[in-house]
Kinemage of the C-alpha trace (Angstrom):
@kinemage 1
@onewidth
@group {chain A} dominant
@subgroup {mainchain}
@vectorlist {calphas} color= white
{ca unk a 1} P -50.587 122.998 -78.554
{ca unk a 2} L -52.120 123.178 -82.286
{ca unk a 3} L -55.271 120.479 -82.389
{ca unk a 4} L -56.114 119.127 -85.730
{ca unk a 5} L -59.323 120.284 -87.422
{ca unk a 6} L -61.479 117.836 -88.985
{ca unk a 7} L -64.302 119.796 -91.942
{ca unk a 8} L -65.830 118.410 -94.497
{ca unk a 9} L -64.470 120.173 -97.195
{ca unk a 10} L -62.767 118.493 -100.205
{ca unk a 11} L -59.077 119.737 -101.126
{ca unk a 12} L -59.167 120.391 -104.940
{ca unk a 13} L -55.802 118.696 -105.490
{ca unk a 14} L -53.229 116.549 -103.058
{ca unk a 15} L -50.224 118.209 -102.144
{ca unk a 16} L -48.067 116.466 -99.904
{ca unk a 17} L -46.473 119.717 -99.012
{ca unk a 18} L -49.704 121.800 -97.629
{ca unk a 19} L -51.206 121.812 -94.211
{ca unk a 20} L -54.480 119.715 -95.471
{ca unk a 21} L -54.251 116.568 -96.249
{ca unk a 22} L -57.899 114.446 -97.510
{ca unk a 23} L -58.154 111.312 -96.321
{ca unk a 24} L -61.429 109.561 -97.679
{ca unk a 25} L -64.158 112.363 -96.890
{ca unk a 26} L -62.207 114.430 -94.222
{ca unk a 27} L -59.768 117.054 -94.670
{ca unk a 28} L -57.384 117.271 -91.644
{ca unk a 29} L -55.725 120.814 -90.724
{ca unk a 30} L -52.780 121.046 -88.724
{ca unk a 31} L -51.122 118.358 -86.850
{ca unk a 32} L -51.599 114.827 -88.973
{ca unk a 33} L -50.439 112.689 -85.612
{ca unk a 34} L -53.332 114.390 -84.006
{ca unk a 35} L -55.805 111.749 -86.098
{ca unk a 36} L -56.328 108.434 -85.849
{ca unk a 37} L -57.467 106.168 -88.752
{ca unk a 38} L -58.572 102.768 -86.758
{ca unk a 39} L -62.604 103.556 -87.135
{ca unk a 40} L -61.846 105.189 -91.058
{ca unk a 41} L -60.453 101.597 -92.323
{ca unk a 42} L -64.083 101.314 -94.082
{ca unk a 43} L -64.916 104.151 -95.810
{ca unk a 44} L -60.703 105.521 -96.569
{ca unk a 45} L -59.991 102.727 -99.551
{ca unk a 46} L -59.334 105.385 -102.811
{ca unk a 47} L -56.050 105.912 -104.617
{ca unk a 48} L -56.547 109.345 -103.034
{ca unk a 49} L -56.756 107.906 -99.788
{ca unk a 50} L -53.572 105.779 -99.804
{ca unk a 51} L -52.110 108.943 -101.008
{ca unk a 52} L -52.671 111.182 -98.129
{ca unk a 53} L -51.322 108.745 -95.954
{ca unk a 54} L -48.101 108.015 -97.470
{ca unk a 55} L -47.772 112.339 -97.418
{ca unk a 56} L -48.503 111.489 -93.741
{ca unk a 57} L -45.932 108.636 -93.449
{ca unk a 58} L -43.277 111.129 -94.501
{ca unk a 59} L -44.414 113.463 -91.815
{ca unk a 60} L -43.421 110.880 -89.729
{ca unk a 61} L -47.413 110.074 -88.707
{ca unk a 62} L -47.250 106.215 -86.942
{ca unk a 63} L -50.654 105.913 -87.289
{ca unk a 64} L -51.038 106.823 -90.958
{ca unk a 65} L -48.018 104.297 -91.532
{ca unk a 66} L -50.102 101.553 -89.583
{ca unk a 67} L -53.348 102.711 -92.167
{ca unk a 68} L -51.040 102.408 -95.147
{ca unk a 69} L -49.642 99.213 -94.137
{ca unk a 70} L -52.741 97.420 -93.166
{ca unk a 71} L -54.467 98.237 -96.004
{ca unk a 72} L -51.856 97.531 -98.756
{ca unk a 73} L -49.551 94.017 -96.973
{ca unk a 74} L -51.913 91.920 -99.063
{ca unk a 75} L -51.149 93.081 -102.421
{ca unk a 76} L -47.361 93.878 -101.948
{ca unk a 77} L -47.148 89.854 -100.098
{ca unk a 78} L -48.939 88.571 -103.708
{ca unk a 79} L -46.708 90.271 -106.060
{ca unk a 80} L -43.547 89.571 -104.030
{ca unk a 81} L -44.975 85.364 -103.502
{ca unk a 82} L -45.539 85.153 -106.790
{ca unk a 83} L -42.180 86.490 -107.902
{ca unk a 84} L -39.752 84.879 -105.303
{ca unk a 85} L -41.986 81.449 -104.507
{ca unk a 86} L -40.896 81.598 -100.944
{ca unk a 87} L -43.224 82.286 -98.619
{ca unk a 88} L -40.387 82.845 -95.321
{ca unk a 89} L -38.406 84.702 -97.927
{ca unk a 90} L -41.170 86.697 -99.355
{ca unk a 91} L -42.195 87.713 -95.468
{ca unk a 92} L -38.481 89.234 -94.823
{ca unk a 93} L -38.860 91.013 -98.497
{ca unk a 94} L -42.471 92.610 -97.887
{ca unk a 95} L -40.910 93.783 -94.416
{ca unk a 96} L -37.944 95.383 -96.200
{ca unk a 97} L -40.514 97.386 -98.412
{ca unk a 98} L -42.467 98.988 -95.942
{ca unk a 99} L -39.095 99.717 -93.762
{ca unk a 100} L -38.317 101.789 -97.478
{ca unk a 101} L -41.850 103.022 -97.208
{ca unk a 102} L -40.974 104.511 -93.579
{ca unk a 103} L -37.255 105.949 -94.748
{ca unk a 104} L -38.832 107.297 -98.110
{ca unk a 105} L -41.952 108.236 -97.943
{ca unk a 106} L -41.320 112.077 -97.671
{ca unk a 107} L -39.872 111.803 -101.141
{ca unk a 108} L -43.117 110.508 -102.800
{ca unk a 109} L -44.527 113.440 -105.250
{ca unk a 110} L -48.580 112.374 -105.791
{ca unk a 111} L -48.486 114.343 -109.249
{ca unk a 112} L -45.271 111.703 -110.543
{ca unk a 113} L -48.168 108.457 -109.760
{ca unk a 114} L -50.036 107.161 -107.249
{ca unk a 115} L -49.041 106.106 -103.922
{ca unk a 116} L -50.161 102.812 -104.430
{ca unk a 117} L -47.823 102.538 -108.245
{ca unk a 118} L -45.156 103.725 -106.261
{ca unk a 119} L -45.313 101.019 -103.403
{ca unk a 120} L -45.577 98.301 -106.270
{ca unk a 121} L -42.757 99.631 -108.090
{ca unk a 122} L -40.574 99.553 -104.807
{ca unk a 123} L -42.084 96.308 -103.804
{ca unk a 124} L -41.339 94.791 -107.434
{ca unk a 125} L -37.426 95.936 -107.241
{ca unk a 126} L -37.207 94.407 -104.225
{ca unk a 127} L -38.122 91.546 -104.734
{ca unk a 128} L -36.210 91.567 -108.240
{ca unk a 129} L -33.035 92.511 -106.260
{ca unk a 130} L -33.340 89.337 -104.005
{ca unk a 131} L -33.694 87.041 -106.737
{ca unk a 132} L -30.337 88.575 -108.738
{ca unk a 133} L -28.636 88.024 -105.168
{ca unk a 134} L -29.903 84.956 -104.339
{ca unk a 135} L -28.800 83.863 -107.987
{ca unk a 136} L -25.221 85.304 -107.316
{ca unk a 137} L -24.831 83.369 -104.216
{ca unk a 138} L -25.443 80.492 -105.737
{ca unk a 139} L -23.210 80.954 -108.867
{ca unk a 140} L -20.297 81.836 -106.363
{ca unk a 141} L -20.900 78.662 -104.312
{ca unk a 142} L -20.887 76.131 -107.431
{ca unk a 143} L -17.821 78.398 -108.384
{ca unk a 144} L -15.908 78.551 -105.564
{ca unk a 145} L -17.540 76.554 -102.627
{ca unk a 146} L -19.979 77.521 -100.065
{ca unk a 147} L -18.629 80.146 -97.669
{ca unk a 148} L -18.515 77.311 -94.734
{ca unk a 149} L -15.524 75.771 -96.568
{ca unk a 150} L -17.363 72.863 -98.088
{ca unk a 151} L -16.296 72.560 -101.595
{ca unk a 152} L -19.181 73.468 -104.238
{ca unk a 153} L -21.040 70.507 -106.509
{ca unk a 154} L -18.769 70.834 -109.340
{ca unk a 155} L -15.565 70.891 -107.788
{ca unk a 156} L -16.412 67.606 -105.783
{ca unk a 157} L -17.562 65.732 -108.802
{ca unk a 158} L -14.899 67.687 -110.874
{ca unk a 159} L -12.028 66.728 -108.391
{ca unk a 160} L -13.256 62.958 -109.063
{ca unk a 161} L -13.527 62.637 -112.159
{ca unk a 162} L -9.787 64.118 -112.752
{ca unk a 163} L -8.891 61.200 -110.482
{ca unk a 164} L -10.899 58.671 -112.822
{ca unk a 165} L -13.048 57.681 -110.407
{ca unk a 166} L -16.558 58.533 -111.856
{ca unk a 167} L -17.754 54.952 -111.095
{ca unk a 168} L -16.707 55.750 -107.694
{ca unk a 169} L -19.215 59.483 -107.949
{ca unk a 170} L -22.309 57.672 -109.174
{ca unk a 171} L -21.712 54.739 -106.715
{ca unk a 172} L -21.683 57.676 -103.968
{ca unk a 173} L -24.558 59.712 -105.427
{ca unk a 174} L -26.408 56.239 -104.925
{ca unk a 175} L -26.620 56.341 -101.792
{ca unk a 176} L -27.920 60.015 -101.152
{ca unk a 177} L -31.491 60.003 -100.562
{ca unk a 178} L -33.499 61.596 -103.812
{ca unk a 179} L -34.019 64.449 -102.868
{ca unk a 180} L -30.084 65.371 -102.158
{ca unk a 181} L -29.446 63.287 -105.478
{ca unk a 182} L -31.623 65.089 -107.762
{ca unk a 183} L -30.456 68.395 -105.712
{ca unk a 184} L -26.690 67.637 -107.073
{ca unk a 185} L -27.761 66.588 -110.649
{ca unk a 186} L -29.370 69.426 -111.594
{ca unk a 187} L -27.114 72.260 -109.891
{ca unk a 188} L -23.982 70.386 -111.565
{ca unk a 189} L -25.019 68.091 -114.786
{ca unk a 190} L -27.477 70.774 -115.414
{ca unk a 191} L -25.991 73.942 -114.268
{ca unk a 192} L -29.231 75.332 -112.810
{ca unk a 193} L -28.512 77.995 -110.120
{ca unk a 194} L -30.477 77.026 -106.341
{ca unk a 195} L -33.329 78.775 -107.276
{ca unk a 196} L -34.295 77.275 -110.269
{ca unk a 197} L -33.413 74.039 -108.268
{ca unk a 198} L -36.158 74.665 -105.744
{ca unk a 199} L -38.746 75.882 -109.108
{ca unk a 200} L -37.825 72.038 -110.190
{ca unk a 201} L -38.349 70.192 -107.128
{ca unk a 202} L -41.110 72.563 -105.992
{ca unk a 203} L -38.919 72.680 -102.841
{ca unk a 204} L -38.352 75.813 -100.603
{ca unk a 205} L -34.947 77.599 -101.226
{ca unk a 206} L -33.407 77.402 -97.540
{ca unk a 207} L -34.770 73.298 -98.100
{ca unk a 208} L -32.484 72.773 -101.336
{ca unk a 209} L -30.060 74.844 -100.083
{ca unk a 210} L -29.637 72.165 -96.659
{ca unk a 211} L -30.226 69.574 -98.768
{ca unk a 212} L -27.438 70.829 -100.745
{ca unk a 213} L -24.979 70.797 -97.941
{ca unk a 214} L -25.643 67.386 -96.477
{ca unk a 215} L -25.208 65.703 -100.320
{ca unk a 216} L -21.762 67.562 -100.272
{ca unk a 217} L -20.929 66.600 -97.096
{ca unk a 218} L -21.959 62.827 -98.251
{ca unk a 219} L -20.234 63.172 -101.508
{ca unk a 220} L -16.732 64.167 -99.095
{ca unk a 221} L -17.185 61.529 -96.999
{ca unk a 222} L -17.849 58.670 -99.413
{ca unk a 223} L -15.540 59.619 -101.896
{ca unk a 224} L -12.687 60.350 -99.317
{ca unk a 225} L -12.412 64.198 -100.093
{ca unk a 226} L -10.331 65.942 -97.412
């Protein structure tokens, strides 16, 4: 059984695709499994560095996928937070990254960028991706109802006022609590999708989204919609 070699000589240039890969100031020769990168987390922090591993990663190394990971969550979490404004959502997304970083990683070519460009980039489409679905769903459940059956903001209200009974909708909408009344004017009157709902209200998405459900369900009841 080949044992990887540990030197102290510097590679001139990263190349996923040769037997030596640098990581921080060590050069390992033959089998990349065969090193372990728990006592390097101080001294392996470089562009360079992050680059080895993900050549590693697509070797299929575990621990250089554990390296990568721990030393990069923090900055993927940020930019995905700061673009979706979920926390429990932005959790699932940053774990759907680094399950792409795992698949992937063999296709990463260190002269096209860095490793660490390349994560972001994923990380930011990601992240992009769930907001144009989340912002689908929504338009499809003020369009057509929520997949549970329950008819969608507009077509309660809409269904009303056909009937000429919009005293009867803002009598109703009285006696939601705010939170479930503001929910319902903005995704109808104002036609703002759930996520821009929860940017209003400063309100978690899965929160509107419940909050949502039990306004339509009072709206039903109250206004006598089968």
């Amino acid at each position: 059984m080949t044992t990887a070699v540990v030197i102290g000589v510097l590679a001139p240039r990263l190349d996923c695709a040769d037997n030596r890969l640098r990581v921080g100031q060590l050069v390992v020769i033959g089998r990349p499994d065969a090193l372990r990168f728990g006592a390097m987390s101080g001294s392996a922090q470089s562009g360079d560095d992050l680059d080895a591993l993900v050549c590693l990663v697509g070797r299929g190394d575990v621990d250089a996928f554990v390296a990568f990971y721990d030393r990069t969550r923090t900055r993927v979490f940020g930019l995905i937070v700061r673009l979706l404004r979920d926390p429990g959502y932005s959790e699932d997304t940053t774990q759907e990254v680094y399950l792409q970083v795992w698949r992937n990683a063999a296709q990463f070519d260190p002269a096209a960028g860095s490793a660490l460009a390349w994560l972001m980039t994923l990380a930011h489409r990601r992240a992009v991706d769930r907001v144009r679905s989340e912002e689908a769903a929504t338009r499809r459940d003020l369009r057509y109802g929520a997949a549970s059956g329950e008819p969608a903001a507009d077509v309660v209200a809409e269904s009303a006022i056909q009937r000429d009974e919009a005293r009867r909708v803002a009598d109703c909408l009285q006696s939601l609590t705010d939170l479930q009344r503001q929910c319902i004017e903005l995704a109808y009157y104002r036609g703002l999708t759930y996520v821009e709902v929860s940017q209003r209200l400063a309100a978690t998405l899965p929160t509107v989204k419940s909050r949502m459900r039990d306004a339509l369900r009072g709206l039903r009841t109250c206004l006598g919609v089968p």
